[in-house]
VMD Tcl script that draws the C-alpha trace (Angstrom):
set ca {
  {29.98 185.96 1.67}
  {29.97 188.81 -1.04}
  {32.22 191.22 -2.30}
  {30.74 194.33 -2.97}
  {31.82 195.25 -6.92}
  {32.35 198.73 -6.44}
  {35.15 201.69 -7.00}
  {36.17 202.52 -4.03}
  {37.22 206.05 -4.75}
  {33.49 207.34 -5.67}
  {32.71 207.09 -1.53}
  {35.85 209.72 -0.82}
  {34.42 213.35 0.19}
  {36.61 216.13 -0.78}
  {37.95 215.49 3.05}
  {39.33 212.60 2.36}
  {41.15 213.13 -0.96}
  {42.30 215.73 0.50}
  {44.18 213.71 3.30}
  {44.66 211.20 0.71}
  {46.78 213.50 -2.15}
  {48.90 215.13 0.58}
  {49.86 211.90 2.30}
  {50.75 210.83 -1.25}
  {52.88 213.89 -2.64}
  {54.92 213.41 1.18}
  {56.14 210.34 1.28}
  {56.43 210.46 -3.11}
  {58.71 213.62 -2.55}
  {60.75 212.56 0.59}
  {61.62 209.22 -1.43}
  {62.66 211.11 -4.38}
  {64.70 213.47 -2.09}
  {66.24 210.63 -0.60}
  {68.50 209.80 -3.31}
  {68.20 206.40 -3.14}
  {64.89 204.96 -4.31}
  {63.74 201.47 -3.12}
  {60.90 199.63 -5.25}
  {59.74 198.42 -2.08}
  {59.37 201.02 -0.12}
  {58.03 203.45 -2.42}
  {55.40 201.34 -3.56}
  {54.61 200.15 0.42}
  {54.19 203.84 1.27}
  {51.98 204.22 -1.17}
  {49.90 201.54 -1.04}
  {49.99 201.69 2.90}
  {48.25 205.61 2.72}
  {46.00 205.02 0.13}
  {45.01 201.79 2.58}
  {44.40 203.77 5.41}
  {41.70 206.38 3.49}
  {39.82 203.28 2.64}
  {39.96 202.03 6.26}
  {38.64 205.40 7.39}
  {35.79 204.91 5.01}
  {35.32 201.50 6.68}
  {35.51 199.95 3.51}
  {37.06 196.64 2.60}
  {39.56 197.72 0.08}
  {41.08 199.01 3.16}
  {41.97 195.59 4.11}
  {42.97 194.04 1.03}
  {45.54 196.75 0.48}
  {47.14 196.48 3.82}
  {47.44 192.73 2.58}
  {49.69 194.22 -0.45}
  {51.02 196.56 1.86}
  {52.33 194.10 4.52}
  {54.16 192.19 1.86}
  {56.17 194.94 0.33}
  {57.14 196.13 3.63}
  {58.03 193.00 5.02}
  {60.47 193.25 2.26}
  {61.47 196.96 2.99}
  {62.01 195.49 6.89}
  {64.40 192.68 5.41}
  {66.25 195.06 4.00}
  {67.42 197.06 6.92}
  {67.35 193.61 8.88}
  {64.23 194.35 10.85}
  {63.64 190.99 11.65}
  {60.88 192.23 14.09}
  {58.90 193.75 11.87}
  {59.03 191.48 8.89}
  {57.83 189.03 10.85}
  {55.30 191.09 12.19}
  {53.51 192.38 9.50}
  {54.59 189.17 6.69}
  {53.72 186.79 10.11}
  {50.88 188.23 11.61}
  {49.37 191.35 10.65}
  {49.19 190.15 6.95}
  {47.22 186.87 7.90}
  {45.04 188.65 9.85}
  {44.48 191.38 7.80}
  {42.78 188.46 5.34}
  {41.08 187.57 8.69}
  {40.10 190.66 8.86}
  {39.07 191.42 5.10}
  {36.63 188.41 5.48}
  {35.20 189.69 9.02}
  {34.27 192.84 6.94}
  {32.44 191.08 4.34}
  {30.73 188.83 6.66}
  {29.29 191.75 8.61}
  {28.46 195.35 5.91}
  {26.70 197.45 7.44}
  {23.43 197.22 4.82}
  {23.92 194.30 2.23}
  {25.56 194.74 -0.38}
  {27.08 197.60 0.46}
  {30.83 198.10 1.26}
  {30.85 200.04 4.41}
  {31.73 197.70 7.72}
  {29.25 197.09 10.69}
  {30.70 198.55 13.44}
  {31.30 196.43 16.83}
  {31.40 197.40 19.85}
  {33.47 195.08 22.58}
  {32.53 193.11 25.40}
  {34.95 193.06 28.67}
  {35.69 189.29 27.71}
  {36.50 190.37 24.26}
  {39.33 193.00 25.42}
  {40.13 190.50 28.26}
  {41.35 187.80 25.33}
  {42.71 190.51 23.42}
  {45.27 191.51 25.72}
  {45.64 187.57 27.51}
  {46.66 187.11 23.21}
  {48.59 190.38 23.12}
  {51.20 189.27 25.88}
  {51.80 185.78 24.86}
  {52.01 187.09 20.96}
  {54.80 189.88 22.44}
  {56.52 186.90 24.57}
  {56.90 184.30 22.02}
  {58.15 186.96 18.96}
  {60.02 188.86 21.66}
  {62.28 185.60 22.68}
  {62.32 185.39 18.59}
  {63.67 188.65 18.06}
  {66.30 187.92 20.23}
  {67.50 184.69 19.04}
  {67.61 186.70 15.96}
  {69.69 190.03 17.45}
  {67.05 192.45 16.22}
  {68.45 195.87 16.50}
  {66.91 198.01 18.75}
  {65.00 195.04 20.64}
  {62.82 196.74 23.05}
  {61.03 199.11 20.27}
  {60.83 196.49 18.04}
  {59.18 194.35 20.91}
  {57.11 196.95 21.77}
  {55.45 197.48 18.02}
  {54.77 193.45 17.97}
  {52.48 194.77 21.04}
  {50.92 197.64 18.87}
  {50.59 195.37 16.30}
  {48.50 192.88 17.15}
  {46.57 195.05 18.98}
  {45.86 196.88 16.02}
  {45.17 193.81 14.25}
  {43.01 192.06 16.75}
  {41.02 195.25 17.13}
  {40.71 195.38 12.91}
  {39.56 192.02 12.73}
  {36.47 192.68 15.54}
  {35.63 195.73 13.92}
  {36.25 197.87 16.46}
  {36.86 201.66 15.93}
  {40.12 202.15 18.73}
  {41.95 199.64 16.07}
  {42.98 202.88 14.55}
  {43.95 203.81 17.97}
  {46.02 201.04 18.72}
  {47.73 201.80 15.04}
  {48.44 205.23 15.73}
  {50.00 203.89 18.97}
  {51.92 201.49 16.36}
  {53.16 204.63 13.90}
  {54.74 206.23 16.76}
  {56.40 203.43 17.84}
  {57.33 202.76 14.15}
  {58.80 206.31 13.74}
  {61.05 205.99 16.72}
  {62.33 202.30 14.79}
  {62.59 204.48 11.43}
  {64.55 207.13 13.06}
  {67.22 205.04 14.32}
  {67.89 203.21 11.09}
  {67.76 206.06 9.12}
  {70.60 207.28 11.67}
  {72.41 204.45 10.04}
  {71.47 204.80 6.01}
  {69.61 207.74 5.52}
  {67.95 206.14 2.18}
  {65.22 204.42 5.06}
  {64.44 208.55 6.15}
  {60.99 208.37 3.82}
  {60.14 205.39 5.89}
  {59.78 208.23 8.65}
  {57.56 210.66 6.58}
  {55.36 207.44 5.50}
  {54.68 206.33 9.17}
  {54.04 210.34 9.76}
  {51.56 210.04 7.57}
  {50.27 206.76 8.71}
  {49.51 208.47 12.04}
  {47.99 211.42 10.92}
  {45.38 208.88 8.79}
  {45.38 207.11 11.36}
  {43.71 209.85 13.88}
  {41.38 210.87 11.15}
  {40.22 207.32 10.80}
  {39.35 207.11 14.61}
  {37.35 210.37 14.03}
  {35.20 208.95 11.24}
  {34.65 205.98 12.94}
  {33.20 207.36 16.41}
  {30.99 209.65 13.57}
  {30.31 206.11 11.91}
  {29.02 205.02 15.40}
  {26.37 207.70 16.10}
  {25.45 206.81 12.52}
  {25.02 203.20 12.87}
  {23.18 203.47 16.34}
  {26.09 202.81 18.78}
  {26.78 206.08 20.69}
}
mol new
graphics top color blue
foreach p $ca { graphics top sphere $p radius 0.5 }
foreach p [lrange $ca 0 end-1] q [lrange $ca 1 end] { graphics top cylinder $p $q radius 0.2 }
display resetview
């Protein structure tokens, strides 16, 4: 298995730093605004958006920030007591975003490049994607509420999202950025009502608003990438 050596930022048309700077100057300005600036968070946001551009790429830096970014939001989650989603993302969407990150090398698209193969799914694939996705939401659901999460059911329903979007990641598939817009909206909706409740967690609304608008564009440049790479 070999990492490609390369800087990632030389791949990014003027499209995508385009996306990139905006999603950056939003959720910079609405943490500044917020008057109360978390470490954490700010740096999560940050590192989350600039993950998702490489992701859209299909590039592997993608995945090792979302790695960084899973930790520092597992501890942005703690804070507010989002039990659900710390151990979501610190639980299972960091380990297999390392799953994931390896999957990617294994598989470029020409050697030694850093661009991803992309795969399409077989019906037994999805099948044990969703048989996984309901026991994963069972067992963290009957966590969550040994743990009284607030707001349960939406933080339930993004340990759904989230593997999907994980699962989908790791097999290289290009509806994983489906499956994590699916996961931002559900996200917002968590965001909203804490920030109902300490408004310093409101730029964790503009970063996930972000996160789905990347998100969207990623799914875009991967069903390009497929025509591309012979799959359409």
């Amino acid at each position: 298995m070999h990492f490609p050596l390369h800087n990632p930022f030389r791949t990014l048309s003027r499209r995508d730093w385009a996306l990139w700077l905006t999603s950056l100057t939003v959720v910079a300005v609405t943490n500044l605004m917020s008057g109360q600036v978390h470490p954490a968070t700010v740096l999560g946001t940050l590192v989350g958006v600039t993950a998702l551009i490489f992701m859209a790429r299909g590039d592997v830096w993608g995945q090792i920030l979302t790695i960084v970014f899973a930790i520092l939001y597992g501890v942005t989650s703690w804070q507010f007591r989002y039990w659900g989603e710390m151990i979501t993302y610190l639980g299972m969407s960091l380990p297999m975003a390392a799953m994931a990150a390896a999957a990617w090398l294994r598989n470029p698209y020409q050697e030694g490049e850093p661009e991803v193969a992309i795969h399409r799914l077989s019906r037994s694939e999805w099948l044990w994607g969703c048989v996984l996705a309901v026991f994963t939401t069972v067992l963290f659901g009957w966590v969550l509420h040994l743990l009284d999460t607030p707001n349960l059911f939406w933080s339930t329903l993004s340990v759904t999202t989230s593997f999907f979007a994980a699962y989908l990641t790791w097999r290289r598939a290009s509806w994983y950025a489906v499956a994590y817009a699916a996961n931002d909206v559900v996200l917002i909706i968590l965001w909203i009502l804490a920030a109902l409740e300490d408004i310093s967690f409101a730029p964790m609304i503009a970063c996930f608003a972000m996160f789905l608008i990347n998100d969207l564009y990623a799914f875009i440049c991967w069903k390009k990438r497929e025509k591309r790479q012979g799959l359409a």
